[in-house]
C-alpha positions in Angstrom: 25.0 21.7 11.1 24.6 22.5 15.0 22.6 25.3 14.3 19.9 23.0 11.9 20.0 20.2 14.7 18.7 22.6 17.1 16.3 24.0 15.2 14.5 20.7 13.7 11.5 19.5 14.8 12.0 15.9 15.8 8.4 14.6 15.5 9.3 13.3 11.5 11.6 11.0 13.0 9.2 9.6 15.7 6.4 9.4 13.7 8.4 7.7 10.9 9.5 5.3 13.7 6.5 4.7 15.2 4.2 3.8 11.3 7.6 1.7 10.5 7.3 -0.9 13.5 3.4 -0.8 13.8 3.2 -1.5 9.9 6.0 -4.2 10.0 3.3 -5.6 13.1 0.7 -6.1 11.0 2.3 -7.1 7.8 4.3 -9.7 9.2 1.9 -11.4 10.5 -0.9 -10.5 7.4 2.4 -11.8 5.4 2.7 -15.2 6.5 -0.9 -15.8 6.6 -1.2 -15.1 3.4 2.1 -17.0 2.1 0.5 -20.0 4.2 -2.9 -19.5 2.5 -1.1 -19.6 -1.2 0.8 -22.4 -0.8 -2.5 -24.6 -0.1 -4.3 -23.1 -3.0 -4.5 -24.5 -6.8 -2.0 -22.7 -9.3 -5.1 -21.0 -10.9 -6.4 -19.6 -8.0 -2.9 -19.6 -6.9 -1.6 -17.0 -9.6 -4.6 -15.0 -9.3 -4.2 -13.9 -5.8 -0.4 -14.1 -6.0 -1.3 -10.9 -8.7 -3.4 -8.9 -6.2 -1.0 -9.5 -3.2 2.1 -8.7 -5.2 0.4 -5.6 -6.8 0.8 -2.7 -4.8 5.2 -3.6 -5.2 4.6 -2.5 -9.0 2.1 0.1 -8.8 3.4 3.7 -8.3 2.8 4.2 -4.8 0.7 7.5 -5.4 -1.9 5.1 -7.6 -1.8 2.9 -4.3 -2.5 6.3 -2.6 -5.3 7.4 -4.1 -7.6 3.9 -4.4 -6.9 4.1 -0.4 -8.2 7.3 0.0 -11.1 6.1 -2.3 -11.6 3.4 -0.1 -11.8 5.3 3.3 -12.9 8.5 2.3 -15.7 9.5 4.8 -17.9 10.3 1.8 -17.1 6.7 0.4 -19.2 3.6 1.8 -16.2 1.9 3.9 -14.9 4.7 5.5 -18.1 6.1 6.1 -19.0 2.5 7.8 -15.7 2.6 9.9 -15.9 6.6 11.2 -20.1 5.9 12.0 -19.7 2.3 13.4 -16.0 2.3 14.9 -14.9 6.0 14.9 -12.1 4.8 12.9 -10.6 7.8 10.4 -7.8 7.2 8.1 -7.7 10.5 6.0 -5.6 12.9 7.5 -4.7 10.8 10.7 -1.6 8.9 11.8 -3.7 5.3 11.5 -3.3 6.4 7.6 0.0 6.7 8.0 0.0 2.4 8.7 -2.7 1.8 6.4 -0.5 3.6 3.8 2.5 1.9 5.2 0.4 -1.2 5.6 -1.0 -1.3 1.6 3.0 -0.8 0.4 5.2 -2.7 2.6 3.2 -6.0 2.4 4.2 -7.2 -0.6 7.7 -7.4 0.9 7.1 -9.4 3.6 4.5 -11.6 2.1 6.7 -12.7 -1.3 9.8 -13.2 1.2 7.7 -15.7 3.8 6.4 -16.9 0.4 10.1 -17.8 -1.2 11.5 -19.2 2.3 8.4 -21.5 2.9 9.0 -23.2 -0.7 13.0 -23.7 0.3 11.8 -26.0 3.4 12.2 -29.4 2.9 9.4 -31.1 2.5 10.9 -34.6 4.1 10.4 -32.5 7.0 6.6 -32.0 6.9 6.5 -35.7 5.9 8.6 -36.5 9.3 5.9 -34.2 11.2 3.1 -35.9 9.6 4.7 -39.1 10.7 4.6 -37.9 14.4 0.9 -37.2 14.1 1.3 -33.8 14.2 -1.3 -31.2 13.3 -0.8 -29.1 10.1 -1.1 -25.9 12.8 1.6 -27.2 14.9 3.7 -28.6 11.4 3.5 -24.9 10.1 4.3 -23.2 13.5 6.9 -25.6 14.8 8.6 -27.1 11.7 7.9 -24.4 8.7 8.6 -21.3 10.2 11.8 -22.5 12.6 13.1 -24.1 9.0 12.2 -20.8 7.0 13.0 -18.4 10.0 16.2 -16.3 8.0 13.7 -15.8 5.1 10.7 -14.7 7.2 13.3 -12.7 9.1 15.3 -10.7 6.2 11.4 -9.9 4.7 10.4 -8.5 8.3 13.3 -6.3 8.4 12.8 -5.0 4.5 9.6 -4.4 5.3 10.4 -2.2 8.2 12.3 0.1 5.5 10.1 0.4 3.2 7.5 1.2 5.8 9.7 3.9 7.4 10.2 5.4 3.9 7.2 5.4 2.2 6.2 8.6 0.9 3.9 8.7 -2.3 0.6 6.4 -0.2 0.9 8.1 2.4 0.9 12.0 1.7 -2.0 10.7 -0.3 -4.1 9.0 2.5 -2.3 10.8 5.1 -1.3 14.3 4.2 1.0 16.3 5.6 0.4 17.1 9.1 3.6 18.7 11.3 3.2 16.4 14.2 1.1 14.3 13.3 1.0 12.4 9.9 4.3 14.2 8.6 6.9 11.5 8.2 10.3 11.6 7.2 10.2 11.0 3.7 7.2 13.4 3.8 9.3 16.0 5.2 11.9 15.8 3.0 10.0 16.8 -0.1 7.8 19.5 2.0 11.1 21.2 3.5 12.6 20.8 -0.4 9.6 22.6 -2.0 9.6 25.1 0.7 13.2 26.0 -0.2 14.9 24.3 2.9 17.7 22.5 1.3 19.5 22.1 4.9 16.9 21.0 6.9 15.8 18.6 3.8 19.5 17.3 3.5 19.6 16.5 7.4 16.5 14.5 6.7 18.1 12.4 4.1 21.5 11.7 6.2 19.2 10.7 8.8 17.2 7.9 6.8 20.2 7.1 4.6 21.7 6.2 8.1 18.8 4.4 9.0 18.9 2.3 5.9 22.3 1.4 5.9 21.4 0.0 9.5 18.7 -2.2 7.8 21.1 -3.0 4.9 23.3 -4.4 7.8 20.8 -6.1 9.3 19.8 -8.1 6.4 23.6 -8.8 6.0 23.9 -10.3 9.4 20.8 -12.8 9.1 21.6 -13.6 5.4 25.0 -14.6 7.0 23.1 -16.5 10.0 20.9 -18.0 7.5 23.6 -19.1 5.3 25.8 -20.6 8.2 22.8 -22.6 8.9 22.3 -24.1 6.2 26.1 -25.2 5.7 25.6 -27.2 9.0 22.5 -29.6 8.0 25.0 -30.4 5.0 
């Protein structure tokens, strides 16, 4: 085991590392805007973009994949707008690796800021209303406080899934040593290569990272729950 520790190339881990907390970045913040935006919608329009949010958690993540690489492919009109206007690339880059990460993780965060902002109380709003607050400083100082174990637990999930994703991003992102190669990337390239050693270490090292997340979510659910015993 010495021997393959001093022989891997470490850049898996940081790039995995690196996609995982800039993806949870954006989708945390995507996620409750979003959750914030359905709950002030009708049901009709309500279930309709509930559908397109929450579709990329039940499509096969290599479908996701490849309608993002239709998407910003240089030959196709967006990417081609973003490379010629903005010098943005996504194919083949690390910035896919987040727009991968991005496209599959939000689902997680947005149904879970979703779920805890239905379990606040609405007698608080009222209250806030009451007060003359704004609905900007209700949502930001009454509904987010009161849904913060929710919204928190979703952040942290979405943080795993980002650091695992595999199927969007070798898709978008290929598979790049040093530079788009995550973990879960590198696990299947070192497998079809015939590296079963190196491609084990990889998996003790992300199992071990997700039982830190599993414990994570443990310790806010626990938080959450303690919480909640109190206002009773």
């Amino acid at each position: 085991m010495l021997e393959i520790i001093q022989e891997i190339n470490w850049s898996p881990l940081f790039i995995s590392l690196k996609t995982g907390v800039v993806a949870t970045f954006f989708s945390f913040f995507l996620g409750i805007l979003f959750a914030w935006l359905i709950m002030r919608v009708n049901k009709k329009v309500k279930w309709i973009l509930d559908g397109i949010l929450t579709m990329p958690l039940v499509l096969p993540p290599t479908v996701a994949g490849f309608l993002l690489l239709l998407i910003f492919s240089l030959r196709r009109p967006v990417g081609g707008f973003l490379n010629a206007e903005f010098g943005l690339r996504f194919v083949l880059t690390w910035p896919g690796c987040v727009i991968a990460a991005v496209a599959i993780a939000f689902p997680l965060m947005y149904r879970n800021a979703r779920g805890a902002f239905e379990q606040v109380d609405v007698n608080l709003l009222y209250a806030g209303r009451t007060l003359g607050m704004s609905e900007r400083r209700i949502f930001w100082k009454i509904i987010v406080p009161a849904a913060g174990p929710g919204i928190a637990s979703g952040t942290v999930l979405t943080f795993a899934r980002a650091l695992g994703e595999y199927g969007a991003t070798s898709m978008l992102a290929g598979n790049i040593l040093g530079k788009t190669q995550t973990i879960a990337v590198a696990i299947a390239s070192e497998v079809a290569g015939g590296n079963y050693d190196v491609a084990g270490f990889w998996v003790i090292v992300i199992v071990l990272l997700s039982f830190v997340v599993i414990a994570a979510i443990n310790i806010i659910s626990g938080k959450g729950m303690r919480n909640t015993r109190g206002w009773y």
